[in-house]
C-alpha positions in Angstrom: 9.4 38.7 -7.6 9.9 38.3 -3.8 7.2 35.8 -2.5 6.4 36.9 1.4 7.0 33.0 2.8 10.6 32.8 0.2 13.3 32.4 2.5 15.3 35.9 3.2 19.0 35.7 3.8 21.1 38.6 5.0 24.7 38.5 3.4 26.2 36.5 6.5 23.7 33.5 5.5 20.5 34.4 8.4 17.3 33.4 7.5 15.7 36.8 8.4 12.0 35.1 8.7 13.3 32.6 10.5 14.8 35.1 13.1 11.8 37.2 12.7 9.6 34.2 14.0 11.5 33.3 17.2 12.0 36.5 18.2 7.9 36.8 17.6 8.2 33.4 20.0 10.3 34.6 22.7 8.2 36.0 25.1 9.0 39.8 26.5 11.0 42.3 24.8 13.5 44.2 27.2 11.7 47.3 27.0 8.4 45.6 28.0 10.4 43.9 30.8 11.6 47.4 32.2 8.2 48.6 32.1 6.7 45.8 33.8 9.4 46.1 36.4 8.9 50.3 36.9 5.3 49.6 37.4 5.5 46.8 40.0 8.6 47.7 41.3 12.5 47.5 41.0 15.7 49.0 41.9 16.6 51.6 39.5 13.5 51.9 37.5 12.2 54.8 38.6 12.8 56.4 35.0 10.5 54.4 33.6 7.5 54.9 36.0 4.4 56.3 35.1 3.5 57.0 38.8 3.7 61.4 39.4 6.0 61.6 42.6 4.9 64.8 43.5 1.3 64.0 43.7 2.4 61.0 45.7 4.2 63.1 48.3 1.5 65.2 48.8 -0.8 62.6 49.2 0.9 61.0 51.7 1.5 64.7 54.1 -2.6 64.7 53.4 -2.9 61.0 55.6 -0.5 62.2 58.2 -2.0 65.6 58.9 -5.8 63.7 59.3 
């Protein structure tokens, strides 16, 4: 019987909590780092953006036709 807080090794000897705890620790994951950088900004991140171009670009023809 596996208790959840026994100690789980892959075959190469890694404690797979333990690795499961500091990655828990670390702070941002990549893909929230990319995210964070499409939405506030960055040089090729624009796959990543949520903003819609198009209604951007006509936005900004509607404040230089007023």
């Amino acid at each position: 019987m596996n208790n959840h807080h026994e100690a789980q090794f892959t075959s190469s000897g890694t404690n797979i909590n333990e690795v499961k705890r500091q990655n828990a620790a670390s702070g941002l994951s990549y893909n929230e780092v990319k995210e964070l950088l499409a939405k506030n900004g960055g040089q090729g991140t624009a796959i990543y953006s949520d903003t819609n171009v198009q209604e951007v670009k006509k936005e900004n023809q509607t404040y230089k036709h007023k």
